[in-house]
C-alpha positions, 0 to 999 in steps of 0.5 A, a space after each residue: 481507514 479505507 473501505 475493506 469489507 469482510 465477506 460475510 460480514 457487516 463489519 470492516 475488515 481485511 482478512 484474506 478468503 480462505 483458499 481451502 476447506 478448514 478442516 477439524 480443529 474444533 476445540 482449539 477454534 472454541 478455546 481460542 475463541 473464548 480466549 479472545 473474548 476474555 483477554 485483549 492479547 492472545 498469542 498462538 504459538 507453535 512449530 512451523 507448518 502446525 496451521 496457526 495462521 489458518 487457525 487464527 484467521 478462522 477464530 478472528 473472522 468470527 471475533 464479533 467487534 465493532 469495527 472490524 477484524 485487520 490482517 497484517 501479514 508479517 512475513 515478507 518484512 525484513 526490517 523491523 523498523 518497517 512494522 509500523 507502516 505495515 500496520 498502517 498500510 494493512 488498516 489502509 490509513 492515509 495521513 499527510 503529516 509529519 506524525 510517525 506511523 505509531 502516531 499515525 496509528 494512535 490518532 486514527 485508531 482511538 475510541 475505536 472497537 477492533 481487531 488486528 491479527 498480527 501474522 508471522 512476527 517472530 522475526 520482528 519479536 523486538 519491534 512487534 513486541 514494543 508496538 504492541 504494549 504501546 498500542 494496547 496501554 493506549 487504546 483500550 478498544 483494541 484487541 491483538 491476536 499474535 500469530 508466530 512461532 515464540 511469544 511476545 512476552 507481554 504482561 497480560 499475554 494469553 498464550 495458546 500453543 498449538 499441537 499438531 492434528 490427532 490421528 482422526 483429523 489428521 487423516 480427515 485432513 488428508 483425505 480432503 487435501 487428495 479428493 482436492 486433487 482428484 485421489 481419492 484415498 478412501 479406506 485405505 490402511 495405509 493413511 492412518 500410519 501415514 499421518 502419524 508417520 507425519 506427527 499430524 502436522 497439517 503442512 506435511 500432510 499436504 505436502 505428502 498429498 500433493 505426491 498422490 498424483 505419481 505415489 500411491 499411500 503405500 509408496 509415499 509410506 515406504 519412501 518417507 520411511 527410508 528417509 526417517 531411518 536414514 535421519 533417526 540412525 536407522 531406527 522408526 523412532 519419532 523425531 522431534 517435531 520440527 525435524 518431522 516438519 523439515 524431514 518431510 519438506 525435504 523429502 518433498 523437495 528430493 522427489 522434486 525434479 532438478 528444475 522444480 528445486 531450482 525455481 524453488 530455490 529462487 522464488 524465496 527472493 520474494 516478498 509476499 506475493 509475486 506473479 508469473 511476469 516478475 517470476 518469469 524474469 527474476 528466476 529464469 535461466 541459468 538451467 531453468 528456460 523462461 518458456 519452461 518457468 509456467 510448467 514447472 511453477 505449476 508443478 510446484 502449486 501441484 505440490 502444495 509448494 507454492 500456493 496460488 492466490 486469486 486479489 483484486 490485481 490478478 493470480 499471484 502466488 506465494 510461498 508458506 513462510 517454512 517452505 521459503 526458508 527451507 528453499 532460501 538454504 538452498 539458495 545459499 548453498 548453491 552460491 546464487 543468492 546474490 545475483 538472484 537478489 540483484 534480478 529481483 530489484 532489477 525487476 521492480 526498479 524496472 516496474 516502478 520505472 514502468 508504473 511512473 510511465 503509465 501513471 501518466 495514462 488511463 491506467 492511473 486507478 490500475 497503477 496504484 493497484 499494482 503497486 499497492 499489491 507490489 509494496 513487499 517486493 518494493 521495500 525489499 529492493 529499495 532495502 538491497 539498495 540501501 544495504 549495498 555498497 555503491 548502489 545508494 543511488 540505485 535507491 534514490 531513483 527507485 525511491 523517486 521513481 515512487 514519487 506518484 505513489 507516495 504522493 498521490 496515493 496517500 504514502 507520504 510517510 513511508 515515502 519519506 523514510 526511503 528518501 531519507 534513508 537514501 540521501 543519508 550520507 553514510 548510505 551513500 558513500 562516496 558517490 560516483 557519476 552515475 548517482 548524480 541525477 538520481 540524487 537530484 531526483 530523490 531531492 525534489 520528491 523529498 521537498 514535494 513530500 515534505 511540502 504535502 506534510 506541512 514542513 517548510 524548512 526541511 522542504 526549502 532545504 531539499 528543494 534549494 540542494 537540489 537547485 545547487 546541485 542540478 546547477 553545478 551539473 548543468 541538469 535543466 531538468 533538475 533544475 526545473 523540478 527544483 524550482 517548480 516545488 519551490 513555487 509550490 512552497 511558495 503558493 501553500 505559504 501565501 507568497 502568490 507573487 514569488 509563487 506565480 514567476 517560479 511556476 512560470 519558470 518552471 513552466 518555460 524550462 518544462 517546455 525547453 526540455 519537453 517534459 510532459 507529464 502529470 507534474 508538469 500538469 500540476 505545475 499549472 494547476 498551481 500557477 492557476 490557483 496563485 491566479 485565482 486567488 490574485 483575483 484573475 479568474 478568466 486566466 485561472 479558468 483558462 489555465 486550469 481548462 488547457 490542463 484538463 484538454 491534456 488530461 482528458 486526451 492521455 486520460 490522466 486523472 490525478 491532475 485533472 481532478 486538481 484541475 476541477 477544483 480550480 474550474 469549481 472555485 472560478 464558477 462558485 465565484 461566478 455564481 454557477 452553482 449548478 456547474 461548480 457542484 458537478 465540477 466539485 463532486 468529479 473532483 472528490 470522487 477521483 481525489 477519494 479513489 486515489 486515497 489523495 486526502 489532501 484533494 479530497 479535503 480541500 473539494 470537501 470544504 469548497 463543497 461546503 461552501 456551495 452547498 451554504 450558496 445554494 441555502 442549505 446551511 445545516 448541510 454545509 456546516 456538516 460538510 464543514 465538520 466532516 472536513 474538520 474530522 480530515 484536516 488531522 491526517 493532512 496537516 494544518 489546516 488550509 496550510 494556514 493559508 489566508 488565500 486557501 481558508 478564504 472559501 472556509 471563512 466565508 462558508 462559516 459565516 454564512 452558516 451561522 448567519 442562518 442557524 445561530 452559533 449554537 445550531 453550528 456547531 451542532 451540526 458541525 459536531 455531527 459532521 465530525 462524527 462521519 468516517 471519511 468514507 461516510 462524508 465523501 459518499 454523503 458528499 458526492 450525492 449531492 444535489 446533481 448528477 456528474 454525467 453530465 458537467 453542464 458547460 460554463 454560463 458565461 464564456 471567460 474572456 482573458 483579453 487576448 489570444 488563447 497562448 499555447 498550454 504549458 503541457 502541450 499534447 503535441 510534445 514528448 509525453 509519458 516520460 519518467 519525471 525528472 
């Protein structure tokens, strides 16, 4: 699992910071407590708006297990098939093979001690439900907390409904939320009848709170009256509580001006959390002015309708799940819920274009944030995509313009399930001109994808449709992609020869067209290693040396660090051990950073390899037990490669030269016991600093002129792949 820390605490864990003061609620937080303790399902259920989530977060924070606490909010899915890959994403797991997500989850979560609050499921009853009985008869270390408004259903589920506040707290809760805003309410009377005008359900307290800036008590008391008459036929008897909770945010919204309701209404195409960009774009115009969105959303924050959130990719905002619903009706009604729905995929096919650009850039660690932090939004439109009629190519392109995220970010899995989802012939329809590129696009990140994985037929499939296609359309492109990853299937199945002309092909047609981006760079990093291990080393170095002159000029560095692990390999076999560790210990460091398991393990195991060079075999055969530990997630191991296991075999033999069998795999044992964050950082403390690579002992010489690189900085760079 990636490294998520929870503040405060030693262990591991995601759960978000609370953005105000947690106010009363003491015995439900002790009976929950307790709850969790003695039981490994617990559910809290209740009416929307009555502070489950607030109370659960605040219950698992202080859940004492080994491994840690994990969130996964559920609200923003629309499909319930997409559960699993949210958990996987939420436990920030990396796998590169053909296992599902439920496997994958099974795999990486065995013999571990932890928690996972599972927030807003009741949508996604079904699914959750199913996941959760598989989850817990298999892995008798977990623990679920389900937050939703109904329960699972499960045998050995603890239920704990949660009532709203009483009286006391209800207006403790008040009175903070308004001293927050700068009202204080002090004694007043009217604060009490208040709150219990509200059934004490903390939502529409804030809701009622957030008024104080134009209302006094009094006011808010004698307006919120009127509308409960108006809705209980003229009397002050109690409404049901989930026709309080509607009543107050529906008077919220009357008190809100024309353009506060409008922004309101379109913010609930969203998914998650969005920021003020995407909101700028999708729900300005049509009465709303983009230069007033900033004022009016700021409003809506005043009024507890949207909350304001401060993550690692900036401010981003977000609306409460009842809140959304309440304004989504709105949308409905009024006739716009299609064309805002079409902005909204229209925004992020547009930012996925741009982050596929700026991948190719110094930008690369933030990309990968944005999107990461996207990832709601994004299946939302790839789902309008594939739902609607005559857009199955709409789909295609975004989910090949993902291509860098599934691929160098860890997200093979789900990258496949979209790119699947869009080549399915009855997603796509009849078909038209326009889907034609698209497709061939969403067909070779397809065969890339499924290569990573370790699935060769499948990948041979899609690569050799694509090439059928793209020559029938006369597409260069396609056809240079196509027979790029073709090359590449051919170098992991240890076909050097037929690898070494189809990247030289490839590389040839990248230049006609003047492709430059970090595809093509990876092309001759490819072409490289087919060189190396043919035995050529002077031109895998200077291969792998015009990669890394292009890389350091754009700054891009996902190729590069492939790049060093060829320049490492070419110096360990040189004998420069000093220089193939710094080279090795870059590599691992960007590889780990962009969550790349498969660069991470491959500059684990020829790390392993220097280290036994340098007589240290204790510490290669951890190392090498560490890798062992990785493999499981990334596939078969060396792609069961002869040429790509050599450096492993070699390392082997060696280390058990020096320590006997029994020693070996002792201490292969100990590096199997290292989590992956543990190995890489044990990894890269090495024996050198990397600030400063030392230069090659010896120059390389390839007996002749110094060709133009494959991926010249002189040509078109920077542009969409494919």
């Amino acid at each position: 699992m990636r490294d998520h820390q929870r503040a405060g605490s030693p262990q591991g864990g995601n759960l978000p910071a609370e953005s105000t003061a947690f106010v009363g609620r003491a015995a439900e937080l002790a009976e929950l407590a307790e709850a969790l303790r003695l039981t490994r399902l617990v559910t809290v259920t209740g009416p929307g708006g009555v502070g489950k989530s607030r109370l659960a977060a605040r219950a698992a924070a202080h859940c004492p297990v080994r491994d840690g606490v994990w969130h996964v909010d559920l609200a923003p899915l629309r499909d319930g098939g997409l559960v699993e890959y949210a958990l996987v994403e939420a436990l920030g797991l990396t796998d590169h093979t053909r296992r599902g997500p439920r496997e994958t989850l099974l795999a990486h979560l065995a013999g571990r001690e932890l928690l996972l609050l599972l927030d807003g499921f009741e949508h996604l009853a079904e699914a959750c439900a199913d996941l959760v009985a598989d989850l817990l008869a298999r892995l008798p270390g977990l623990r679920i907390l389900a937050v939703g408004r109904r329960p699972l259903l499960l045998a050995g589920e603890r239920l704990l409904t949660l009532a709203p506040l009483g009286e006391e707290e209800a207006v403790e809760l008040f009175a903070d939320r308004a001293a927050a805003l700068g009202v204080p309410v002090g004694d007043d009377p009217r604060v009490p009848e208040l709150c219990r005008r509200l059934d004490g359900i903390p939502l529409a307290l804030e809701l009622a709170a957030g008024r104080l800036r134009a209302l006094s008590p009094g006011q808010l008391l004698e307006r919120l009256d009127d509308r409960f008459r108006l809705l209980a036929g003229g009397t002050r008897d109690a409404l049901p509580r989930h026709r309080t909770l509607r009543t107050a945010i529906g008077w919220s919204h009357e008190l809100c001006t024309a353009p506060e309701r409008l922004l309101w209404a379109r913010l609930t195409v969203f998914a998650g959390q969005f920021d003020l960009d995407a909101v700028e774009y999708v729900c300005s115009g049509h009465g709303l002015p983009a230069e007033d969105v900033l004022d009016v959303l700021t409003e809506l924050i005043a009024q507890s309708v949207v909350t304001r959130e401060e993550t690692a990719s900036g401010t981003r905002y977000r609306m409460l799940d009842t809140i959304r619903a309440y304004g989504a009706e709105w949308l409905a009604a009024t006739g716009d819920a299609e064309r805002m729905r079409r902005r909204h995929r229209d925004w992020y096919m547009g930012l996925a274009t741009w982050c596929e650009l700026d991948w190719f850039s110094p930008r690369q660690a933030e990309v990968a944030e944005r999107v990461e932090a996207e990832l709601p939004n994004l299946r939302c439109a790839l789902e309008h995509c594939l739902s609607e009629p005559g857009e199955a190519h709409l789909g295609q392109y975004l989910a090949g313009s993902l291509w860098f995220y599934w691929v160098g970010c860890g997200r093979l899995a789900e990258g496949r399930h979209w790119l699947g989802r869009s080549l399915e012939p009855a997603t796509e329809g009849t078909g038209h001109r326009a889907g034609e590129q698209p497709r061939l696009k969403a067909l070779w990140v397809l065969g890339y994808v499924a290569i990573l994985q370790g699935d060769p037929v499948p990948a041979l499939a899609a690569l050799t449709e694509c090439r059928s296609e793209a020559e029938r359309l006369g597409s260069a492109t396609g056809i240079a992609y196509a027979e790029h990853r073709t090359g590449c299937l051919a170098l992991v199945t240890d076909d050097m020869a037929r690898a070494e002309r189809l990247l030289r092909s490839a590389l040839e047609r990248y230049r006609e067209i003047g492709e430059l981006n970090s595809n093509v760079l990876m092309a001759q990093v490819e072409l490289a290693m087919t060189r190396a291990f043919q035995g050529d080393l002077p031109d895998a170095v200077r291969l792998s040396e015009d990669v890394r002159r292009v890389c350091e000029d754009h700054g891009e560095r996902w190729a590069l660090s492939y790049a060093l692990f060829v320049l490492a390999y070419a110096a360990w076999a040189q004998e420069d051990l000093p220089r193939a560790r710094a080279l090795l210990t870059e590599c691992l460091g960007s590889a780990h950073a962009f969550h790349d398991l498969l660069g991470s393990v491959l500059a684990m195991e020829l790390l392993a390899l220097v280290t036994a060079s340098e007589g240290d075999a204790v510490e290669a055969a951890v190392l090498q037990g560490a890798a062992a530990r990785m493999w499981p997630s990334v596939g078969l191991p060396l792609f069961g490669s002869a040429h790509y296991s050599g450096p492993h075999r070699r390392c082997e033999a060696m280390a058990r030269e020096r320590l006997g069998d029994a020693r070996y795999e002792e201490c292969l044992d100990r590096g199997r016991l290292l989590e992956r964050s543990e190995a890489v950082t044990r990894a890269l403390r090495g024996r050198r600093s990397l600030r400063a690579v030392p230069p090659p002992r010896r120059a390389v010489r390839d007996g002749g002129t110094t060709r133009q690189p494959a991926a010249s900085p002189t040509r078109k760079g920077g542009e969409t792949t494919g």
